[in-house]
C-alpha positions, 0 to 999 in steps of 0.5 A: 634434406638428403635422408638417403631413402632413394633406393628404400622408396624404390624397394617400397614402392615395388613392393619388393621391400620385407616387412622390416623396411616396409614399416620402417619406410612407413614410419619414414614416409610420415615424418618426410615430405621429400620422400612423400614426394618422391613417393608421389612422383613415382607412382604419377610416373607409373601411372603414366606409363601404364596408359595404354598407347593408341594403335589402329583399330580392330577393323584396321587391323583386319582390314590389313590382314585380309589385303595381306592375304590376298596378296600373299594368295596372288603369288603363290606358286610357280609363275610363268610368263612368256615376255620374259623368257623371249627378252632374255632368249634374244638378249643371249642370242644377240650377245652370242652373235656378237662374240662370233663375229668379234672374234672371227678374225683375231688369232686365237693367241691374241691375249698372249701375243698383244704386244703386252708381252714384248712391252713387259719384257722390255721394262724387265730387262731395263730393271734388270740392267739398273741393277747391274750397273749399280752393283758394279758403281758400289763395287768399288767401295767393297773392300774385303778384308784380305784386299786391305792386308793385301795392300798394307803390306804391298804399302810396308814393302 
């Protein structure tokens, strides 16, 4: 049976229906079964949800917080210790004695006369010159407009 009441039986069971629908869903609900049911159904799924989930207890609520704050007391303020600092202290000298030595005996113009230079210019100038020799293959085919009159009439005299 499809007495089309879904949304009335929500309203009613919300209490959200006025008291036209009320009573008329009332009236409804005493002659349908498949409504009671419905009915019946929703407050079950209600129910169900309305049962409180388990959790921790109290005492392990507050045992977690007191740990938390003991924890949290431990790192408060400015913490120095000495190990660190002497690592990266040797760690920085360490790096700054190996960049002296490494370039005590390169020229100081070494980035810019690595061979790197020579080499690039080298791909550029063969870049250059494929272009030259293929603009001077395809003029050949250029003909303007005046080189073709100009020929007509040589060819007509």
């Amino acid at each position: 049976m499809n007495c089309e009441y879904g949304e009335k039986l929500i309203l009613y069971f919300y209490g959200e229906a006025g008291e036209a629908l009320r009573a008329e869903t009332e009236s409804h609900l005493a002659a349908c079964g498949v409504c009671r049911a419905s009915l019946a159904a929703l407050k079950q799924a209600g129910d169900r949800l309305s049962v409180p989930q388990a959790g921790p207890s109290r005492a392990a609520q507050a045992a977690v917080m007191v740990a938390a704050r003991a924890q949290a007391a431990k790192r408060r303020g400015f913490g120095f210790s000495w190990r660190p600092a002497l690592l990266s202290g040797a760690l920085s000298a360490v790096m700054g004695v190996v960049f002296a030595v490494s370039a005590r005996n390169s020229a100081a113009d070494l980035a810019w006369n690595s061979g790197i230079d020579a080499k690039l210019d080298s791909v550029e100038y063969s870049v250059y010159q494929a272009e030259s020799d293929l603009a001077q293959a395809s003029g050949d085919w250029e003909y303007g407009y005046s080189v073709l009159e100009d020929e007509r009439s040589m060819v007509e005299v």
